[in-house]
N, C-alpha and C positions, 0 to 999 in steps of 0.2 A: 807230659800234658800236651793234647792236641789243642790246636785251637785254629778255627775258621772264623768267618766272618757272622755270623749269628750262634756258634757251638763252642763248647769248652767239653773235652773228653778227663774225668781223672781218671784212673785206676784203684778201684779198691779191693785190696786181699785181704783174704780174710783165712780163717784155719777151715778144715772141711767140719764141720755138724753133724754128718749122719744122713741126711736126706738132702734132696733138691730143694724141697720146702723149707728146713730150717737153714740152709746156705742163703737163700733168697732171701728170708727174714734176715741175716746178719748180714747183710749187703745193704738191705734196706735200712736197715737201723746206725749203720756205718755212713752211708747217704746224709739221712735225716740229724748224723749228729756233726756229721761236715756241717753242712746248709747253715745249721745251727751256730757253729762257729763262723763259717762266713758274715750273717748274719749281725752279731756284733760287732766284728773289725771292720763291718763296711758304717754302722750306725757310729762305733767311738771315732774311724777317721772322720765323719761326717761334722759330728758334733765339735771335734776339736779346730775345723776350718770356719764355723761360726761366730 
């Protein structure tokens, strides 16, 4: 993991799909289902310092 002062880099690998377009999709959806888990462990740490 990189990280700067405004940026955080992960890396995500994925298996290859067949095209550039379905690789993109599965990067994107690998993304989107990170965020998603971030998304909760930052709202249950949240909720649990209430």
């Amino acid at each position: 993991m990189n990280t700067a002062a405004s940026k955080v880099e992960l890396p995500i690998a994925i298996t290859e799909q067949g095209s550039d377009a379905l690789n993109e999709t599965k990067v994107l959806q690998s993304s989107l289902a990170l965020a998603e888990e971030l998304e909760g462990s930052i709202k249950f740490h949240l909720e649990a310092q209430l």
